[in-house]
Wavefront OBJ file of the C-alpha trace (Angstrom):
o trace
v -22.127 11.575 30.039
v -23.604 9.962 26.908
v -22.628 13.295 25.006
v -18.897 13.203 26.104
v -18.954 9.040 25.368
v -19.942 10.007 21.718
v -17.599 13.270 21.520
v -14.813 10.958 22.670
v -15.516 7.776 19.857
v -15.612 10.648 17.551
v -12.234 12.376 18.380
v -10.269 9.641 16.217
v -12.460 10.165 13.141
v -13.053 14.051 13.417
v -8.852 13.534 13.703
v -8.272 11.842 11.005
v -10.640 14.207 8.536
v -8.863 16.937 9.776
v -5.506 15.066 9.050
v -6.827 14.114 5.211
v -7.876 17.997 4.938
v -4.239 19.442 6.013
v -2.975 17.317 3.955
v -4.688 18.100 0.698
v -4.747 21.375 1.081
v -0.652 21.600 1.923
v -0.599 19.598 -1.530
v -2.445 21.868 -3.214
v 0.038 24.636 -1.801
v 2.843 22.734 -2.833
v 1.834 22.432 -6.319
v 1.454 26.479 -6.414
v 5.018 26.980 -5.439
v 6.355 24.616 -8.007
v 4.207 26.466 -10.398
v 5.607 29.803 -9.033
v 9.149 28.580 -9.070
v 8.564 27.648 -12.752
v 7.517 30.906 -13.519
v 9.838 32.354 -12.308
v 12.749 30.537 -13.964
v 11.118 30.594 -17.221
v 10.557 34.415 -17.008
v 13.996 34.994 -15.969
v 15.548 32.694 -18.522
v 13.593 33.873 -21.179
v 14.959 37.707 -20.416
v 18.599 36.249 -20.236
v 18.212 34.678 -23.745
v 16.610 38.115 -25.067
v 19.366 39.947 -23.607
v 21.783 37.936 -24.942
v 20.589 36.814 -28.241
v 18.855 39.959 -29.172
v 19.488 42.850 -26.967
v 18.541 45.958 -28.938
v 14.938 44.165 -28.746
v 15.015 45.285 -24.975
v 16.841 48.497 -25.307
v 14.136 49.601 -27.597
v 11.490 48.845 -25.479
v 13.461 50.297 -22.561
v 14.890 53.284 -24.194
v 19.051 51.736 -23.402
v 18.369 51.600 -20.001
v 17.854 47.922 -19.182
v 20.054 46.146 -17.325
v 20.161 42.449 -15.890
v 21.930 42.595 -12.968
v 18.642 44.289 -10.573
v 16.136 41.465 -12.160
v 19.130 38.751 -11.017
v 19.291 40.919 -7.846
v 15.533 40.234 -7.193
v 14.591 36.985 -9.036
v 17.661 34.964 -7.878
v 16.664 35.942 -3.644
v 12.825 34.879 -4.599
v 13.982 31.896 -6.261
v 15.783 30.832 -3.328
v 13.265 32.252 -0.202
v 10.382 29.799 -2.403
v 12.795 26.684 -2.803
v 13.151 26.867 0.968
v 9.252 27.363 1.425
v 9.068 24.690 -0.630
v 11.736 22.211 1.796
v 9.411 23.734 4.639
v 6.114 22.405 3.104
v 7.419 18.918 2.530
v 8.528 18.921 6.119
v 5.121 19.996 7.399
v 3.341 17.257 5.271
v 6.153 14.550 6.335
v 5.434 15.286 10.104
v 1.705 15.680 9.589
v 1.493 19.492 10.429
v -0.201 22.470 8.900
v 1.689 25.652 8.141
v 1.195 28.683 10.459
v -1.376 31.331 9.342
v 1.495 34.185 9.511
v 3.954 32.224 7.082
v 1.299 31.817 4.750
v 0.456 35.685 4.354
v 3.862 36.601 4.712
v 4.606 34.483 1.926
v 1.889 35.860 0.124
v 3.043 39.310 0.611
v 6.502 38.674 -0.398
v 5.439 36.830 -4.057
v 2.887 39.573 -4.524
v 5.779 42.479 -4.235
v 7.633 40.994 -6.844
v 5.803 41.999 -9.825
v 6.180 45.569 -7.328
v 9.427 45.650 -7.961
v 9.415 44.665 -11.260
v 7.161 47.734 -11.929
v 9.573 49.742 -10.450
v 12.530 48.715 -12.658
v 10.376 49.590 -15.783
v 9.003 52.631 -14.901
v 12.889 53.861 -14.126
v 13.863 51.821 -17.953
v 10.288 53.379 -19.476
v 8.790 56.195 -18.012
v 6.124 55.666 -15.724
v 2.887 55.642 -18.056
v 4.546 53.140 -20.578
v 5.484 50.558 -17.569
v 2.316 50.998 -16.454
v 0.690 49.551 -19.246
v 3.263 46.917 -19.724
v 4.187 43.121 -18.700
v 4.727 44.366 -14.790
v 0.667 44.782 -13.776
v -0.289 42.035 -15.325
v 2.241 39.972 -13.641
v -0.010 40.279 -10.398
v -2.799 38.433 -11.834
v -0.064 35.150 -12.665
v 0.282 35.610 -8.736
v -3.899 36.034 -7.981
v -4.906 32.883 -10.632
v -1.912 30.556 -8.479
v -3.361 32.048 -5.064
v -6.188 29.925 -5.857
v -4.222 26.791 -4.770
v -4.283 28.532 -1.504
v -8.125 27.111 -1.037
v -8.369 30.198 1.097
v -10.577 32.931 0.619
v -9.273 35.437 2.482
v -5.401 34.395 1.783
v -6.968 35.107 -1.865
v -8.506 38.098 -0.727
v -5.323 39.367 0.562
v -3.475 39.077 -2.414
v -5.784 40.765 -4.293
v -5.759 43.480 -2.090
v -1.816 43.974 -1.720
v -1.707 43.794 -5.534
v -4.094 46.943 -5.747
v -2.675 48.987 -3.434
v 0.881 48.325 -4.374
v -0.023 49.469 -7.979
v -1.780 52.361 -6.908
v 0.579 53.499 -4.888
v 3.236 52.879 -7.713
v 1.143 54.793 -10.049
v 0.340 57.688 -7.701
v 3.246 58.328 -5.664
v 6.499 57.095 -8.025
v 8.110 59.226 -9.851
v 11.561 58.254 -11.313
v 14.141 60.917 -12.282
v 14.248 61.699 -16.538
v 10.564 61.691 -16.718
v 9.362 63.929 -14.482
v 8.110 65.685 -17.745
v 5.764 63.125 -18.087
v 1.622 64.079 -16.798
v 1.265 62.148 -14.097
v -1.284 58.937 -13.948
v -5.194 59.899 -13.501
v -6.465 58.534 -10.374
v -9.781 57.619 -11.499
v -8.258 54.955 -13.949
v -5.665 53.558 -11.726
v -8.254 53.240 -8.697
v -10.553 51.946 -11.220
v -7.585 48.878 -12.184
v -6.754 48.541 -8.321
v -9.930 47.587 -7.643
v -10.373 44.980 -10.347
v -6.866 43.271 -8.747
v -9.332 43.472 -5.749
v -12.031 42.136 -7.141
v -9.605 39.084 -8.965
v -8.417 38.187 -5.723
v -11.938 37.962 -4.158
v -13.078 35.900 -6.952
v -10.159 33.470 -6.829
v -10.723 33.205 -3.309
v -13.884 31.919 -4.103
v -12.887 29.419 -6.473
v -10.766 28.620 -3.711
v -13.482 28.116 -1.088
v -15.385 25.984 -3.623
v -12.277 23.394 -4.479
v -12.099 23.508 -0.400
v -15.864 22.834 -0.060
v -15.013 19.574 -2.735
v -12.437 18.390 -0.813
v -14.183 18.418 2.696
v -17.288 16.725 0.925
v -15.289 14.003 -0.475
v -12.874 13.836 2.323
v -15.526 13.445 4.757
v -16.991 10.770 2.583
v -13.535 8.622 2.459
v -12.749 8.874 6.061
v -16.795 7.914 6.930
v -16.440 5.266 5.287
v -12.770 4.006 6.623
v -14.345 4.343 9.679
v -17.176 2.219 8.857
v -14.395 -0.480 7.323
v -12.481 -0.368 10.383
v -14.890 -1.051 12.359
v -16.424 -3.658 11.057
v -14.300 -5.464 8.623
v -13.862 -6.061 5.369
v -16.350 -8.772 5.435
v -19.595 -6.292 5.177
v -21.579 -5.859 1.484
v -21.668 -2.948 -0.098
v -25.194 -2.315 0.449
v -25.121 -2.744 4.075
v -21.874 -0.189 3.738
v -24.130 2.261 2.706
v -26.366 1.807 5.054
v -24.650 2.445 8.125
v -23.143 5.813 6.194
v -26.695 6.943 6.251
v -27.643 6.231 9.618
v -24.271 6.003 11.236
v -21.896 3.609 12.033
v -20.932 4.357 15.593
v -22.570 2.920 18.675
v -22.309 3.465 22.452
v -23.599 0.399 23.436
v -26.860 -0.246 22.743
v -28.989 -3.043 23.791
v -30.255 -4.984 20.643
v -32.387 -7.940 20.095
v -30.173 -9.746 17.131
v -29.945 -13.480 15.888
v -26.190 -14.535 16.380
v -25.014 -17.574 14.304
v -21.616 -19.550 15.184
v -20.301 -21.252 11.764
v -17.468 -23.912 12.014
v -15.936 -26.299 9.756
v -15.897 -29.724 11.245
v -12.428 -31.634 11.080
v -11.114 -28.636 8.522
v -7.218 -29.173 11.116
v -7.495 -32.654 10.232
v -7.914 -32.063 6.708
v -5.357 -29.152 6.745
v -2.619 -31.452 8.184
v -2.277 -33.573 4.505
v -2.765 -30.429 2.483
v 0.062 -27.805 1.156
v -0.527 -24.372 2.615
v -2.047 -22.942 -0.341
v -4.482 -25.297 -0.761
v -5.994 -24.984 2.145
v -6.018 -20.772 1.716
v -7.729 -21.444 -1.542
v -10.478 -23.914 -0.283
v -11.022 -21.990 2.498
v -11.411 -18.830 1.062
v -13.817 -20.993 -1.490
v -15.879 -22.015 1.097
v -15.993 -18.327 3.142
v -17.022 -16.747 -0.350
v -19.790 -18.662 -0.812
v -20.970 -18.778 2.802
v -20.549 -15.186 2.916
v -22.546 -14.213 0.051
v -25.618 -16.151 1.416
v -25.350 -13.922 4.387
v -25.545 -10.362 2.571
v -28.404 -11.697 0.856
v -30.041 -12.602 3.970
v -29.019 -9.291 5.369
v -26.476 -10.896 7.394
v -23.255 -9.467 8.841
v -19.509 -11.428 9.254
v -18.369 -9.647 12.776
v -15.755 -11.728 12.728
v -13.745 -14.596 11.473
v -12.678 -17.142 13.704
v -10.205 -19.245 12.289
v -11.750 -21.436 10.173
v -15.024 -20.634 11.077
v -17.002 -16.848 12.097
v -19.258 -15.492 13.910
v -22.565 -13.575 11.905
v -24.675 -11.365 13.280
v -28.985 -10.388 11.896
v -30.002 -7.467 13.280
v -26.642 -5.484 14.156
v -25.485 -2.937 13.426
v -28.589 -2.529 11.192
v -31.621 -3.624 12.611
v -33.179 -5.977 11.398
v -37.398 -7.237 11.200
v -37.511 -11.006 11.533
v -33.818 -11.832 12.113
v -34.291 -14.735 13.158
v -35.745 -15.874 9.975
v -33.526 -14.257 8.194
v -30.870 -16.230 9.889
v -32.772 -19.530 9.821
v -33.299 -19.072 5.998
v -29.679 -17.966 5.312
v -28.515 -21.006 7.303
v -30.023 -23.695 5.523
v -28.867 -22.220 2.405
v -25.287 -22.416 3.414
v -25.940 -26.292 3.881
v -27.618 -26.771 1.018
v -24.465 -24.280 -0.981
v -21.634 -26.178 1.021
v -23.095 -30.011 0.006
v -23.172 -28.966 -3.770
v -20.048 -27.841 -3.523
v -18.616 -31.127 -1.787
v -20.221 -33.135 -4.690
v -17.627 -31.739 -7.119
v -14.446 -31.370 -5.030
v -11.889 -33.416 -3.630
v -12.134 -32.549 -0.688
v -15.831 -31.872 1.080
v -16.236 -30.077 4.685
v -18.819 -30.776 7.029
v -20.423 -27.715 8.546
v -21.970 -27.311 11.913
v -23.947 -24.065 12.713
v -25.389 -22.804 16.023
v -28.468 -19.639 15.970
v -29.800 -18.503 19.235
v -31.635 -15.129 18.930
v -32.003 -12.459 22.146
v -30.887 -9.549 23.577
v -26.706 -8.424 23.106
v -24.988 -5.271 23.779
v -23.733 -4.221 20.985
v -20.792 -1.822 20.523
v -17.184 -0.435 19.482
v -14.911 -2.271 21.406
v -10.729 -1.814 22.047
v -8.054 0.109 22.488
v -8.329 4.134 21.611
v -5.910 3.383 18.751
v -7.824 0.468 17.240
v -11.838 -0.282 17.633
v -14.179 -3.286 16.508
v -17.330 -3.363 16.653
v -18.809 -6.645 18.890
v -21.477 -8.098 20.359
v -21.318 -9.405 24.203
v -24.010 -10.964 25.800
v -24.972 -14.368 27.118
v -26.822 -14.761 23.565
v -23.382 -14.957 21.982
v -22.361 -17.128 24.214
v -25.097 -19.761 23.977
v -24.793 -19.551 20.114
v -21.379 -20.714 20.620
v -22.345 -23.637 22.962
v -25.025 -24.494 20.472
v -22.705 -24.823 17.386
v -20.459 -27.024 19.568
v -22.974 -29.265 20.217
v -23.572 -30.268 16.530
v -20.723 -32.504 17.558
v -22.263 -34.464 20.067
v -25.412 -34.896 18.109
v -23.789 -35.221 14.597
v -25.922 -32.620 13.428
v -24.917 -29.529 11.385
v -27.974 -26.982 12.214
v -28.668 -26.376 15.743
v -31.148 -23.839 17.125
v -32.771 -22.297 20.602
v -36.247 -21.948 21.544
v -35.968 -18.522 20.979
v -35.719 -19.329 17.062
v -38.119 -22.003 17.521
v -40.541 -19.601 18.481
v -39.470 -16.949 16.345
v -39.806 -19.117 13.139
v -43.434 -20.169 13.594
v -44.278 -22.312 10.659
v -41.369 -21.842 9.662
v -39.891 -24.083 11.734
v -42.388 -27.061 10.912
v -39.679 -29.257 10.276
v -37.601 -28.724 13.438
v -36.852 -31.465 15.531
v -36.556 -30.932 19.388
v -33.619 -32.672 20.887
v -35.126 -32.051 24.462
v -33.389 -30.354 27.600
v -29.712 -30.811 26.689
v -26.405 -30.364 29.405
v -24.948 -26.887 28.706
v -21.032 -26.253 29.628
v -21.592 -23.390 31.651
v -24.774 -23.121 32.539
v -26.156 -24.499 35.756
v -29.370 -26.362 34.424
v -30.193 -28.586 30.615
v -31.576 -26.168 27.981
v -34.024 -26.818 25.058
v -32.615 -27.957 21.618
v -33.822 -28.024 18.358
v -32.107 -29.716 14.936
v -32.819 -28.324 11.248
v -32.178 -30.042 8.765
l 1 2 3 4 5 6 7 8 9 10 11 12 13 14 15 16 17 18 19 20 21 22 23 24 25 26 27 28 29 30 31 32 33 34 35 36 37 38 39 40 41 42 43 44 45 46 47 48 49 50 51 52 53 54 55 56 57 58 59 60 61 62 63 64 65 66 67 68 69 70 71 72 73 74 75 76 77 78 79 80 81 82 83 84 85 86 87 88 89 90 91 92 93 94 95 96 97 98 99 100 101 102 103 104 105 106 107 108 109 110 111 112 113 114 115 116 117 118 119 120 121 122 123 124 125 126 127 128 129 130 131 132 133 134 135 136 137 138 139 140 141 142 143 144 145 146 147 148 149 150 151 152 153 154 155 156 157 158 159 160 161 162 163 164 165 166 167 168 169 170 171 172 173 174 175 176 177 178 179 180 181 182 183 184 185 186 187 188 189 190 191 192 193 194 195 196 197 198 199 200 201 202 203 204 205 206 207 208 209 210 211 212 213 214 215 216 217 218 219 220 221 222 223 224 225 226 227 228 229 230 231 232 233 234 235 236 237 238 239 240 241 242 243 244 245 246 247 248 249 250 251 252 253 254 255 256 257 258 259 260 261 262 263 264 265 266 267 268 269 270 271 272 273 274 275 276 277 278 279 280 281 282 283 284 285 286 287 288 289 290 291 292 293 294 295 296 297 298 299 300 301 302 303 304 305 306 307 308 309 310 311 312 313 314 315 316 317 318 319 320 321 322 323 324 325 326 327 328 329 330 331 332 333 334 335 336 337 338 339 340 341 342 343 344 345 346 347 348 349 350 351 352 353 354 355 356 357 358 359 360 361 362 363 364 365 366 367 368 369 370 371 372 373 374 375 376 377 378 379 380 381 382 383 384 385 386 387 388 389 390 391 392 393 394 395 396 397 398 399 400 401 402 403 404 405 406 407 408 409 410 411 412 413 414 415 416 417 418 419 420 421 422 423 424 425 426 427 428 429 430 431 432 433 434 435
């Protein structure tokens, strides 16, 4: 059961890697079609112009025979059949989906025939061994460096290998009519070149693999720690951030012995009531920033902010030796923060602060679409009732046994209120002021 609990928390994230990955790599893909699409119009225009501007350049190469009508006949289709592979891609990334494996070798197949056919046009313009060492082969490697994109190794691979065989079989088995005189291409040396298209294809695939390899790492790395944001705020330090990426920020509930600290501005709605909006953002963001950077020095958590006050945790997610201390210590520095503060502002607050220390159980909490990680527990609870209380005794730093104990010497100067009403709870329990 504990085993499905923790496949199921991390379905969302192992969904949302998978989602960044797609996505990447379908960008990637995306940028190789443009690129072949430019190719292809620039190779194509550039032959127009030649043709047109200087066309005995290409019937002396060609012996008289070229002509521009089959290279429209070809290039014009492939233009087309990638601009619509291209509308296809952007709707797959739009709706979030991957392309099918068989489109993407199919694809492959058809770009990697068109140097093919290319080939074939000069060898019938050229004679056979003069195409063959012409523009045409080497046209398959444009095709093998751009399969890169692919981040596929065997989509690489593939290309690689229908580029060999296509211009081995060319080379072997073609013979156009006017040059049969011709002696016809060794084997050795075109098996020989076949196999280096081979070899180009399984090297690029490699590359491939290795971009792929960079993306998952980083990937992985972004939506680790998006989880570790979503669940637990913005209000976390970067050092405890890094942290819980290296021992994990999920949790199925454990039972943890933490010190839980209520915060609360006294009177802030009064205060708020003869102020313009923005001024009371700005002085209570003031006030947060400060209070909040005590805390991730004291190793100290914000779980949560609670209007104009927030809940802190010692000792969750991260555990924590001596929370209570840690709490204690970051506590009275907050006072001691918030009253220099109030000496050189217009407007001072009066904070009241509640620490009980115990066992919680701690844990990702919510819907399936949106998780937080909490604490529940009657520790929380009591916190809260002890914060309240600062009220009633006009006291700003209010504290259980539990942290009485916990604080040993520490807690020389506390003062012990005695065995105090609790709303809730069916009998008085011990108080103690700081402070």
């Amino acid at each position: 059961m504990r085993r499905l609990i923790r496949r199921r928390q991390h379905t969302p994230a192992l969904a949302q890697y998978h989602d960044a990955l797609t996505r990447e790599i379908l960008l990637t893909e995306r940028i190789r079609i443009k690129a072949v699409i430019s190719m292809g119009s620039l190779l194509i225009a550039a032959t127009t112009l030649l043709h047109l501007l200087a066309p005995s350049v290409l019937d002396r190469i060609t012996h008289g025979r070229f002509d521009l009508l089959p290279q429209f006949a070809v290039f014009v289709p492939f233009l087309l059949f990638e601009l619509v592979v291209l509308h296809l891609l952007s709707r797959r990334l739009a709706m979030h989906q991957d392309v099918p494996t068989l489109r993407r070798y199919l694809s492959a197949l058809i770009e990697t025939s068109v140097p093919t056919y290319v080939l074939y046009l000069d060898m019938n313009w050229m004679g056979p061994a003069q195409a063959l060492g012409y523009a045409a082969p080497l046209a398959y490697f444009l095709f093998i460096v751009l399969s890169t994109l692919r981040l596929d190794f065997w989509l690489s691979t593939f290309t690689g290998l229908v580029a060999a065989a296509e211009l081995l079989a060319m080379a072997m088995l073609y013979h156009p009519p006017g040059f049969a005189a011709e002696p016809p291409a060794e084997f050795g040396y075109e098996l020989i070149r076949s196999v280096m298209f081979l070899l180009a294809g399984m090297l690029a695939g490699a590359v491939g693999m290795q971009l792929r390899h960079q993306f998952e790492a980083s990937i992985a790395a972004a939506t680790a720690r998006d989880r570790v944001t979503n669940l637990f705020g913005q209000h976390v330090s970067p050092e405890v951030v890094e942290r819980l990426l290296v021992e994990g920020g999920d949790s199925l509930g454990d039972i943890r012995r933490v010190a839980v600290m209520f915060v609360d501005f006294r009177s802030f709605t009064a205060g708020a009531r003869v102020r313009s909006p923005q001024q009371v953002v700005e002085r209570l963001d003031g006030a947060f920033a400060i209070l909040v950077d005590i805390l991730d020095r004291h190793g100290g958590i914000v779980n949560k902010f609670l209007g104009d006050g927030f809940l802190a945790l010692f000792g969750a997610p991260i555990e924590t030796p001596d929370a209570a201390r840690h709490a204690v210590a970051a506590a009275r520095e907050m006072l001691a923060a918030n009253a220099r503060v109030n000496d050189a502002t217009s407007w001072p607050l009066r904070i009241g602060i509640g620490i009980h220390f115990g066992e919680v159980v701690a844990g990702n909490i919510g819907s399936p679409r949106r998780k937080e990680y909490t604490v529940i527990g009657d520790t929380v609870n009591f916190a809260s009732r002890l914060e309240s209380l600062n009220k009633e005794f006009n006291s700003q730093l209010l504290i259980s046994s539990a942290v009485c104990d916990a604080l040993g010497d520490d807690g020389r100067d506390a003062v012990s209120l005695g065995e105090v009403p609790i709303k809730g709870y069916d009998r008085p329990m011990a108080v103690w002021q700081l402070g």
